[in-house]
C-alpha positions in Angstrom: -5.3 43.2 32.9 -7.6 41.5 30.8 -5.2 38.3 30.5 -5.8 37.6 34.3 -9.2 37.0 33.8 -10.2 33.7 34.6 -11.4 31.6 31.0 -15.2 30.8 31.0 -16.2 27.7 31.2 -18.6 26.5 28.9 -20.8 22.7 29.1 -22.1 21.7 25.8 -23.9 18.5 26.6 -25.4 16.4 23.8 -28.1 12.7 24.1 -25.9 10.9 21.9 -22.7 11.1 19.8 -24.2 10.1 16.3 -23.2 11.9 13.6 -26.0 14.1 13.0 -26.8 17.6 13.0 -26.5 18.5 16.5 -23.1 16.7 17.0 -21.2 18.5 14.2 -22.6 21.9 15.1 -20.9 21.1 18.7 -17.3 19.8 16.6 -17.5 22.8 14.0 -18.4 25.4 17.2 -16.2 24.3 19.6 -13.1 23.1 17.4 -13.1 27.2 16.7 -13.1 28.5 20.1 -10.0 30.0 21.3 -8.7 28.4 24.4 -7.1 31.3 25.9 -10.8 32.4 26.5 -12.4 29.9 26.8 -12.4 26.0 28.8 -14.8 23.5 27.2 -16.1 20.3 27.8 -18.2 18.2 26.0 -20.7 15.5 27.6 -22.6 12.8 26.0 -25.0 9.7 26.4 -23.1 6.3 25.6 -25.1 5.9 22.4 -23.9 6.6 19.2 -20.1 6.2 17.9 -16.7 7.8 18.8 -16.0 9.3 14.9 -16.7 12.8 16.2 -15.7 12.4 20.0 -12.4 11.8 18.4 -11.9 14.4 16.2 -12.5 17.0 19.4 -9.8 15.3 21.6 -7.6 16.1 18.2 -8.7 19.6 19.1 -7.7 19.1 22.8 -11.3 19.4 24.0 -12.3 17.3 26.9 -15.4 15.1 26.8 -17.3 12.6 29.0 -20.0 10.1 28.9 -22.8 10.5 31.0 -24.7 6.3 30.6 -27.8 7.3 32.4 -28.2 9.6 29.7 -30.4 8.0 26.9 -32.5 8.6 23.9 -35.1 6.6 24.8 -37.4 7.5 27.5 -37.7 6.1 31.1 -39.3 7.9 34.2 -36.7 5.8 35.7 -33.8 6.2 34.0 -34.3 10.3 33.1 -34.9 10.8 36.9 -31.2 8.8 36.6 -30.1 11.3 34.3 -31.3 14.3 35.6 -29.5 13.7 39.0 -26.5 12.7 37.5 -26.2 16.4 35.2 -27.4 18.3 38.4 -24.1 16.3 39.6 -22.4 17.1 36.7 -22.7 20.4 36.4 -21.9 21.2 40.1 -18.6 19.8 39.8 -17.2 21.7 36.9 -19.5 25.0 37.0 -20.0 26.3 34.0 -20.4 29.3 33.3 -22.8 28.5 30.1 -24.6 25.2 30.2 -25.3 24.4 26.3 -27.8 22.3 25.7 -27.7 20.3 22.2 -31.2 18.2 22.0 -34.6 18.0 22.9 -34.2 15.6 25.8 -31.3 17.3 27.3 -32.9 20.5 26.5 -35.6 19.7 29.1 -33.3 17.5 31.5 -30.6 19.7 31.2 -32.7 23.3 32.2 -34.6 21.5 35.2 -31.5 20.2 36.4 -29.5 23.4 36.5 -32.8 24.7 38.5 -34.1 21.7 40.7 -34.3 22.1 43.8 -32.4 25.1 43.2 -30.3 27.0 40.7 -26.7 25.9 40.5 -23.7 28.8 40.5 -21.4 29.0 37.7 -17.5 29.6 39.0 -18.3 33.4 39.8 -21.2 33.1 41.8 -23.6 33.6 39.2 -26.3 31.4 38.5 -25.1 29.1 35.5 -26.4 30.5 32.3 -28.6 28.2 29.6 -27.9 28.3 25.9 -30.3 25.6 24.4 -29.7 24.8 20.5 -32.9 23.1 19.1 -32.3 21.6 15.1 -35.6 21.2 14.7 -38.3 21.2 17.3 -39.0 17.4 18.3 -43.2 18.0 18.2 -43.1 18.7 14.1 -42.1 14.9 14.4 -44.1 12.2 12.1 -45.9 10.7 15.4 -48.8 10.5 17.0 -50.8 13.8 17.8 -50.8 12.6 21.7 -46.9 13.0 21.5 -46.3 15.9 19.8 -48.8 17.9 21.9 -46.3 16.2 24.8 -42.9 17.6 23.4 -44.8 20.9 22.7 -45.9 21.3 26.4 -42.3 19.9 27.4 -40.6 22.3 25.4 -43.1 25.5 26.3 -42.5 24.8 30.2 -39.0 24.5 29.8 -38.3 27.8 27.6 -38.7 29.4 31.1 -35.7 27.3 32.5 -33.6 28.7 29.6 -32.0 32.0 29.3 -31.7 32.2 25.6 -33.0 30.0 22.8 -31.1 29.4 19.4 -33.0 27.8 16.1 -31.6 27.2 13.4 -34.0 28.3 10.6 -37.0 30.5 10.0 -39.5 28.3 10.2 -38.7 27.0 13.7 -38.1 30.8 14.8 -41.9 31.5 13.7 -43.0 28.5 15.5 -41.9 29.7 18.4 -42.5 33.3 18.6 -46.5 32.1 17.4 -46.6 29.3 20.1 -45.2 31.4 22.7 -42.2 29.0 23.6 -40.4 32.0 25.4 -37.0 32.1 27.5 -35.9 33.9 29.8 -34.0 36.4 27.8 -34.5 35.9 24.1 -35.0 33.6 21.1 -32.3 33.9 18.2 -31.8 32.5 14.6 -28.6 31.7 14.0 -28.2 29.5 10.6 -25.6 26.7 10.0 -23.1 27.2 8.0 -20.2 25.6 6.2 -16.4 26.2 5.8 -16.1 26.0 1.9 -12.2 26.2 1.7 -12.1 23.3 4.5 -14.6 21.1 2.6 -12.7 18.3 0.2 -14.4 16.2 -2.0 -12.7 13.4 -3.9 -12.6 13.5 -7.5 -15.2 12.1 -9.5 -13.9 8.7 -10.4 -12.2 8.0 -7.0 -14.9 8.7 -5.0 -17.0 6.5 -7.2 -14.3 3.7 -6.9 -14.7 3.6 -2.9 -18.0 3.9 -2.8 -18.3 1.0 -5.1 -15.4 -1.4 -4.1 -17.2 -2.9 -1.1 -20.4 -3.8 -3.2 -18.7 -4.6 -6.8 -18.9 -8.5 -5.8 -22.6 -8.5 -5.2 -23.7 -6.0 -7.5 -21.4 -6.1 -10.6 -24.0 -4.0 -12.6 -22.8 -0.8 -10.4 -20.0 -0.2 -12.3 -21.9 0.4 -15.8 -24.3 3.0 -13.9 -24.3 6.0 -16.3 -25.9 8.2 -13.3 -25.7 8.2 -9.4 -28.2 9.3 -7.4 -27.8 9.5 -3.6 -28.3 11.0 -0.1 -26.6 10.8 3.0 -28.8 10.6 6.3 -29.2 8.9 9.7 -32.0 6.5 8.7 -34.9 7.5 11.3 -38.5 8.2 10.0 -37.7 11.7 9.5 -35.8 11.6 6.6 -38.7 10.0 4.6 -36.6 7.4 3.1 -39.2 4.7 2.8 -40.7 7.7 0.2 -37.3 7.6 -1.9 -37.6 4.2 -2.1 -41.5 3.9 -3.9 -40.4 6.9 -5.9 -37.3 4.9 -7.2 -39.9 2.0 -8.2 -41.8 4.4 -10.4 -38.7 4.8 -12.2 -38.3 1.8 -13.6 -37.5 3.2 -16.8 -34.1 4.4 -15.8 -32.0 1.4 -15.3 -28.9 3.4 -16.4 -29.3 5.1 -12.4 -28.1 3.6 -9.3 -29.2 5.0 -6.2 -26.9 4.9 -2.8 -28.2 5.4 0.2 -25.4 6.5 2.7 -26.4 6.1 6.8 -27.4 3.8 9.3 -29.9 4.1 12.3 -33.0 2.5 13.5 -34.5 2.3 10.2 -32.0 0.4 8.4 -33.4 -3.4 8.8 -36.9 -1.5 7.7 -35.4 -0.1 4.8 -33.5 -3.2 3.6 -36.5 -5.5 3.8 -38.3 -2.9 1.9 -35.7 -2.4 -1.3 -36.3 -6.7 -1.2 -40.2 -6.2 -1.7 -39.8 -4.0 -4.5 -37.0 -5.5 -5.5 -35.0 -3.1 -6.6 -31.7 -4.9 -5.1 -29.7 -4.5 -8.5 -30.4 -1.0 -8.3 -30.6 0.3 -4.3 -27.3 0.1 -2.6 -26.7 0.5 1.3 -23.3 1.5 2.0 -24.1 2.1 5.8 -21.8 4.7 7.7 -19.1 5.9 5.8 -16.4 7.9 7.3 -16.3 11.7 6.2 -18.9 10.9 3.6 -19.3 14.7 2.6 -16.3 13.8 0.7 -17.5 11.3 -1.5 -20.4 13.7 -2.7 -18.4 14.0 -6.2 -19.6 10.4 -7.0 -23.5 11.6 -7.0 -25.1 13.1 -9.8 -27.9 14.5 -7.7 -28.5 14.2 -4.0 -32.1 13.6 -2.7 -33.7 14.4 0.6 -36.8 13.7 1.0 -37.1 14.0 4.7 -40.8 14.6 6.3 -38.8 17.1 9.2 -36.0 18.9 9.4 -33.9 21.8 10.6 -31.1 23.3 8.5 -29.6 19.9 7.4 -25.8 19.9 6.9 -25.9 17.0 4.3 -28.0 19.3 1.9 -25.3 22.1 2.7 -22.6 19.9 1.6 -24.4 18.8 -1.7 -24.7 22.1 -2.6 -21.5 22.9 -2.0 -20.4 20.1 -4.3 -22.1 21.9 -6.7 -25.0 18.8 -7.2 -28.3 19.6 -8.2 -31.2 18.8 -5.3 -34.5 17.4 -4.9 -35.7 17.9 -1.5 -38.9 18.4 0.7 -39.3 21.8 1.9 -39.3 20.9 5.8 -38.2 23.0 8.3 -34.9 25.5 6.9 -35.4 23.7 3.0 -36.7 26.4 1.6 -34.7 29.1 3.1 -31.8 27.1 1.4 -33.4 26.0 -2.0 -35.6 27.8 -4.1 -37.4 25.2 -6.6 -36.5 25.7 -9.8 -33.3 28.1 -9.7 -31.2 26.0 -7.0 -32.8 22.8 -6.5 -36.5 21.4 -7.1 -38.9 21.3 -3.9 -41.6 18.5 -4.2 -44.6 18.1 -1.4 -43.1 15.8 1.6 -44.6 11.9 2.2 -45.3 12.2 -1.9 -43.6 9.5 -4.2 -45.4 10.1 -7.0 -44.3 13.5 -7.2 -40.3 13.0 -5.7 -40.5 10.2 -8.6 -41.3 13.4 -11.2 -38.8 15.5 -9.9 -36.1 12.9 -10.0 -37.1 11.9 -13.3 -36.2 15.8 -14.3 -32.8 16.1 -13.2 -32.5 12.3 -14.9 -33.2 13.2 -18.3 -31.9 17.0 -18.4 -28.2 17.1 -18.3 -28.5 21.0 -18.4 -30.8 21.5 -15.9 -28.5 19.4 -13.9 -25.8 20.9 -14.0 -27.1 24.7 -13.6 -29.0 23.4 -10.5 -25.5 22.8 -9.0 -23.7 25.7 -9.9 -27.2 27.8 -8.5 -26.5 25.7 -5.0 -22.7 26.2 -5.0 -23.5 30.2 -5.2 -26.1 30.2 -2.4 -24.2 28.3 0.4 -21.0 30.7 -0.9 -22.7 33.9 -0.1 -24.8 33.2 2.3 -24.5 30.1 4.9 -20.6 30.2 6.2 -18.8 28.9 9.5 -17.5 32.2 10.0 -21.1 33.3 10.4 -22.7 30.9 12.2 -19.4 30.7 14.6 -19.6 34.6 15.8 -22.6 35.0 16.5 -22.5 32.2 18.9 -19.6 33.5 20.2 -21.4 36.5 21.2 -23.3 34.7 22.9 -21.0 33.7 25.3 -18.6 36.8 25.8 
């Protein structure tokens, strides 16, 4: 009997297909949802890149671009976009609507609601899953803006049946501001699929890495240490902060520092390693493919990011065993504890990212015990497996 019942249909719809956090959570979710239950489709803005779209068509999962979806905002153009989901969503009626981001989060709800609620294949009113990674008003901008998302995102808990965050701190947010849905709020952390994960080894992933930059920056090859991260370069991540704390290190010539990533920051960012001119030392490798693999290459990953969720990137360092220094933003310091997996220094704070750096730079032990302290704490505690079922029961 229970094989003639039709699949559910489930709409994850995302702002853009960068690879960030909220676009691998939808390709590590959905690429582990069993078809015979379940029919899927995946809906982005045109902005970002096709890496991950890609890999879910490898998975057979259906996708589509929505253009009047965009990250920037428009009265115009949202008004464009809300139509256009209210259309989409009538067409294929889902059964879940899954919401990915803060814009969609709000265009996404009204739109399954205005003028009036949409049905889902059954009859029953389309249910609303929104997945925040990191709520949009803890943003570095201006107070006016913030007080904007929070009022956005408070009005529109009520268009949402059930809320997921992805870390503690954005869970107490919201129970203290009273951004409520309809039916609950959730934590549900990110997690990682440790026997799935494949890093290079250490000298091949150092070779790549280098290969494309060996002509211009010949010194790279002598580096006795490599220090790195791996972000999309938006104010967030606070990399205009790594950079002043790498010119307080002057000292340590033997270090070169990568910066994996691209994003609106990037032209920023390069004028700014000019100015302090730390060229010979400050390499920008831009996007690199599956770059979780070339972790082995780093000695230490930073992240010194002023906002965050549950990042993936910090996930995947410690799984690659490498010791951290990080902000504790958002889900950080439900992931590191400073001093026993990873060292914690105050956000926006060069001087003090420069001190912690210049820790796991001189202490070969410490370095190394910080790594195997990370390995063990995404191993026990932050899995796929995890983070996969208890979405699932969300939907069943």
């Amino acid at each position: 009997m229970a094989d003639r019942l039709p699949k559910r249909k489930i709409l994850f719809i995302i702002t853009q297909s960068e690879l960030g956090g909220a676009m691998r959570f939808i390709y590590e979710f959905t690429s582990r949802l069993p078809r015979e239950k379940f029919t899927i489709m995946v809906v982005t803005g045109q902005e970002g890149d096709t890496t991950i779209i890609n890999q879910l068509h490898q998975h057979g999962i259906a996708t589509g671009i929505l253009p009047q979806l965009r990250r920037d905002s428009s009265p115009q153009q949202d008004l464009k976009a809300l139509w256009a989901l209210r259309k989409l969503i009538r067409g294929f009626q889902p059964d879940t609507l899954f919401l990915n981001s803060s814009k969609t989060g709000f265009i996404g709800s009204l739109a399954c609601r205005f003028p009036y609620r949409l049905k889902s294949q059954s009859g029953q009113p389309v249910r609303v899953i929104y997945r925040i990674g990191g709520w949009t008003f803890n943003d570095p901008w201006p107070n006016w803006k913030k007080h904007l998302w929070f009022w956005l995102e408070k009005i529109s808990a009520r268009w949402k049946d059930t809320i997921i965050v992805n870390n503690e701190h954005d869970f107490r947010q919201a129970i203290e501001r009273k951004i409520q849905p309809r039916q609950k709020i959730i934590l549900i952390y990110n997690g990682i699929d440790l026997k799935k994960l494949q890093f290079l080894s250490r000298d091949e992933a150092r070779l790549k890495l280098f290969e494309p930059i060996a002509k211009t920056a010949g010194k790279i090859f002598q580096a006795k240490l490599v220090i790195g991260t791996i972000a999309n370069f938006y104010p967030t991540k606070g990399i205009t902060y790594l950079l002043d704390a790498i010119s307080q290190l002057a000292d340590y010539p033997e270090v070169a520092w990568i910066l994996i990533g691209t994003g609106p920051e990037k032209t920023n960012l390069k004028l700014k390693i000019e100015n302090l001119k730390l060229s010979d030392r400050v390499f920008m490798l831009g996007q690199v493919p599956d770059a979780h693999r070339f972790l082995s290459a780093f000695d230490a990953f930073v992240l010194p990011s002023v906002k965050e969720g549950l990042p993936w990137t910090l996930l995947e360092a410690m799984a690659a065993k490498k010791a951290i220094v990080a902000t504790p933003v958002g889900g950080v310091p439900e992931l590191i504890k400073s001093g026993h997996n990873g060292l914690l220094v105050p956000p926006a704070d060069p001087t003090a990212l420069a001190k912690a750096l210049e820790e796991v730079i001189t202490h070969d032990h410490l370095r190394q015990e910080l790594g195997i302290q990370a390995h063990q704490t995404v191993l026990n505690n932050f899995t796929t497996d995890k983070m996969v079922k208890a979405v699932s029961e969300l939907l069943e």
